[in-house]
C-alpha positions in Angstrom: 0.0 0.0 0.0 1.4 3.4 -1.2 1.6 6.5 1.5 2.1 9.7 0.5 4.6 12.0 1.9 5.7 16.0 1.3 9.3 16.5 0.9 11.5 18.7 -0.6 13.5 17.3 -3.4 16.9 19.3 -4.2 18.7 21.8 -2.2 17.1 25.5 -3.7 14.6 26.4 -0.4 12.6 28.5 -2.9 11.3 25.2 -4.5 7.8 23.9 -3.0 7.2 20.3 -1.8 7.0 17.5 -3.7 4.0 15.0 -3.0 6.1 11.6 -3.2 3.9 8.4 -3.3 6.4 5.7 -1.0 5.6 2.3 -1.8 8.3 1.0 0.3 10.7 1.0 3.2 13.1 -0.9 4.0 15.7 -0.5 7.0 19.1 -2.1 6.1 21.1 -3.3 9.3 24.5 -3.9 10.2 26.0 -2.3 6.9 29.3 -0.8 8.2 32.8 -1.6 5.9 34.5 -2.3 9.2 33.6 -5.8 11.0 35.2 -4.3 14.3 32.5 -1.4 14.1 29.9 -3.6 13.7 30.6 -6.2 16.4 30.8 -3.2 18.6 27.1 -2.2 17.6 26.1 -6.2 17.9 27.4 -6.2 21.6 25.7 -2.9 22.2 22.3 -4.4 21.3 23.6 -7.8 23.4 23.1 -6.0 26.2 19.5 -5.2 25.4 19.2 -9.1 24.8 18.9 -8.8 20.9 20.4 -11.7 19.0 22.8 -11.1 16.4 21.9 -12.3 12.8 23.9 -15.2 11.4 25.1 -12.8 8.3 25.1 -8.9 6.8 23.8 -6.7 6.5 20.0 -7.6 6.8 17.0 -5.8 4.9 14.0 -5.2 6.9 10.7 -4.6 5.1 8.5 -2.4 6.4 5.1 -0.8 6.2 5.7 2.7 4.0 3.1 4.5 6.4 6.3 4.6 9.1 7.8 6.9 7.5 7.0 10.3 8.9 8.2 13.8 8.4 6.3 14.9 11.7 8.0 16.6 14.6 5.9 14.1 17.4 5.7 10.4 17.3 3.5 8.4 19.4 5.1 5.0 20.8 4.1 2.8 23.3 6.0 2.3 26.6 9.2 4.1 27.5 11.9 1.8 26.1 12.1 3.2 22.5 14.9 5.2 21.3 16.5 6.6 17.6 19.6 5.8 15.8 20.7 8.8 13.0 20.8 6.9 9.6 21.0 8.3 5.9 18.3 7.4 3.8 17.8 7.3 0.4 14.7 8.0 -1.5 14.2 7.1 -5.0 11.7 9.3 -6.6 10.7 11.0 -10.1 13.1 8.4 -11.9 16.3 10.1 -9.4 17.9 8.6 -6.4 17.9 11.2 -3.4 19.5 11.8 0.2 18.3 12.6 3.6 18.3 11.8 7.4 16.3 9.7 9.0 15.9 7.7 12.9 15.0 4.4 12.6 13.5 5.2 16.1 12.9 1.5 17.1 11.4 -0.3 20.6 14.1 -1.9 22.4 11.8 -4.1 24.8 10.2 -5.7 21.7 13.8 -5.6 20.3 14.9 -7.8 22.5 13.0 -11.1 21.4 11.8 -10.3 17.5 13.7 -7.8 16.0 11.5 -7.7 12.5 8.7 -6.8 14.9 10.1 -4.3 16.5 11.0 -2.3 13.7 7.2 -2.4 12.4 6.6 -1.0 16.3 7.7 2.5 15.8 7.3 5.6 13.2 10.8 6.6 11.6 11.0 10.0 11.4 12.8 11.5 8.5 13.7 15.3 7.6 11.8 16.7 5.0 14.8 18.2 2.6 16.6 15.9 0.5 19.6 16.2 -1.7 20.3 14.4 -5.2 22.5 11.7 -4.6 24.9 12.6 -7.6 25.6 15.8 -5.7 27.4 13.7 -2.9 28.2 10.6 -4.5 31.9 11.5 -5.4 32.6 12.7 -1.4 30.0 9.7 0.1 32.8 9.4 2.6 33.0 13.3 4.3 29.5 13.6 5.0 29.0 13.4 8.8 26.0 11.8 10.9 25.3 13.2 13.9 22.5 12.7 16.7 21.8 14.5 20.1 19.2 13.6 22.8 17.5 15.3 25.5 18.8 14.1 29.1 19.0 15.5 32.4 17.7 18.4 30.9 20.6 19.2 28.9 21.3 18.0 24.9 24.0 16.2 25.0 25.8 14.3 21.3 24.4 11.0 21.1 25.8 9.6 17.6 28.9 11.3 15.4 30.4 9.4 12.5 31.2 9.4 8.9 29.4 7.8 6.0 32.5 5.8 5.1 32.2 3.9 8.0 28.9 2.5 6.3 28.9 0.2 2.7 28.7 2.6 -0.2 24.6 3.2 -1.1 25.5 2.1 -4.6 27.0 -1.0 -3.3 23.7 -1.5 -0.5 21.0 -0.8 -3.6 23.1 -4.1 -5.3 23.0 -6.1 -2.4 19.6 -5.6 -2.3 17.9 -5.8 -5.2 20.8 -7.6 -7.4 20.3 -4.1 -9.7 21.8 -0.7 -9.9 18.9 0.9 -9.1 16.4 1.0 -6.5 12.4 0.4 -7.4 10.6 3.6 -8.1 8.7 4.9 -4.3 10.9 3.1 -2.7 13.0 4.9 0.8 15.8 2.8 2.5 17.4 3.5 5.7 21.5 3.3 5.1 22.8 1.7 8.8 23.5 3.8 12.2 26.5 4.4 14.3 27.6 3.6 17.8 26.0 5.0 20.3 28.3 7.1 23.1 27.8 5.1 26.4 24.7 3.0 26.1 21.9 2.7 24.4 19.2 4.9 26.0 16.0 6.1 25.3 15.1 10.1 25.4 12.1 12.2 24.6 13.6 14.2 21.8 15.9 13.2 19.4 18.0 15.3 16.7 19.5 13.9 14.0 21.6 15.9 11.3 23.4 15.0 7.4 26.3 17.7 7.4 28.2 17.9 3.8 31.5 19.4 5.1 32.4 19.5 0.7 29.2 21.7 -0.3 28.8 23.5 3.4 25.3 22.4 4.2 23.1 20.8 6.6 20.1 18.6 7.0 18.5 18.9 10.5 15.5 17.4 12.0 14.1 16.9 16.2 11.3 14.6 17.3 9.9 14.2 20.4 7.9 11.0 21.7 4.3 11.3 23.5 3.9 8.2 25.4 0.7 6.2 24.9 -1.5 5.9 28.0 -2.5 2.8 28.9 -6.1 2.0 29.2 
């Protein structure tokens, strides 16, 4: 089932919002280029209780209605948290990039991963740049991630995209094609967290592209459902 979403496409802030029609999402996991970095990321989710998977990276498909450009999510419980992640759109026959939190429940997490992932909205910034733009310096953008705590913000997530498989090189792995299927986003991978993974009200995530001096910045916050 299709779900439409407003973003803007390119990075001229004069041009309006395109109405994209996603037809599907998919969160790829454990993509890094360094097997060190992602057994560091396996024991961190150890210690939740999550199980590692027998090979990677994995390819979650999910429903396209997740993905949200809204500033409030609504999860259940307080054991949820983000992780910063690029994310690439294909759209209007071009392949784009953005930021996005595969905000994700841990508690659930912890004994089905596949349905944890379906648990949560991910929250994604609304700009989006063409991928040609960045693909020949893919490795100097910078992730970044900061949450609320104690009430201070303090850096959550910092990293480089060449600590992730090239998106060109994910698409393949994929879909055994160059080329992603038209309405289709997919999240890129996250980073280490600093200290532990933790959940937090608000969450910022950013894309910086140190080559072209520009930014991509989005926050969240989570509103607790009640129980009845």
């Amino acid at each position: 089932m299709s779900h439409s979403l407003d973003v803007f496409l390119g990075g001229d802030p004069e041009v309006g919002a395109t109405r994209v029609e996603l037809k599907q999402l998919v969160i790829a996991g454990w993509t890094g280029r360094d097997p060190a970095a992602v057994e560091k990321h396996m024991r961190e989710l150890e210690l939740l209780g999550v199980r590692r998977p027998s090979a990677w990276p994995v390819f979650y498909r999910l429903a396209a209605s997740r993905l949200s450009c809204e500033t409030v999510i609504e999860v259940t419980g307080s054991r949820s948290s983000g992780e910063v992640e690029a994310v690439l759109l294909q759209c209007s026959g071009r392949l784009w990039l953005g930021v996005g939190s595969d905000h994700t429940d841990r508690e659930v997490e912890a004994f089905d991963v596949t349905v944890s992932k379906q648990m949560c909205d991910k929250p994604v910034a609304p700009r989006f740049w063409s991928f040609e733009e960045v693909r020949g310096h893919w490795d100097s953008l910078i992730l970044r991630s900061y949450i609320e705590e104690g009430g201070a913000v303090v850096a959550y997530q910092s990293g480089s995209a060449a600590e992730f498989l090239e998106p060109l090189d994910l698409i393949r792995r994929f879909t055994d094609s160059a080329s992603l299927a038209e309405g289709t986003a997919m999240f890129c991978g996250t980073l280490a967290v600093k200290g532990q993974v933790r959940p937090s009200a608000q969450f910022t995530l950013e894309l910086q592209d140190p080559t072209l001096n520009r930014t991509i910045r989005h926050q969240y916050r989570t509103a607790v459902l009640q129980a009845a």
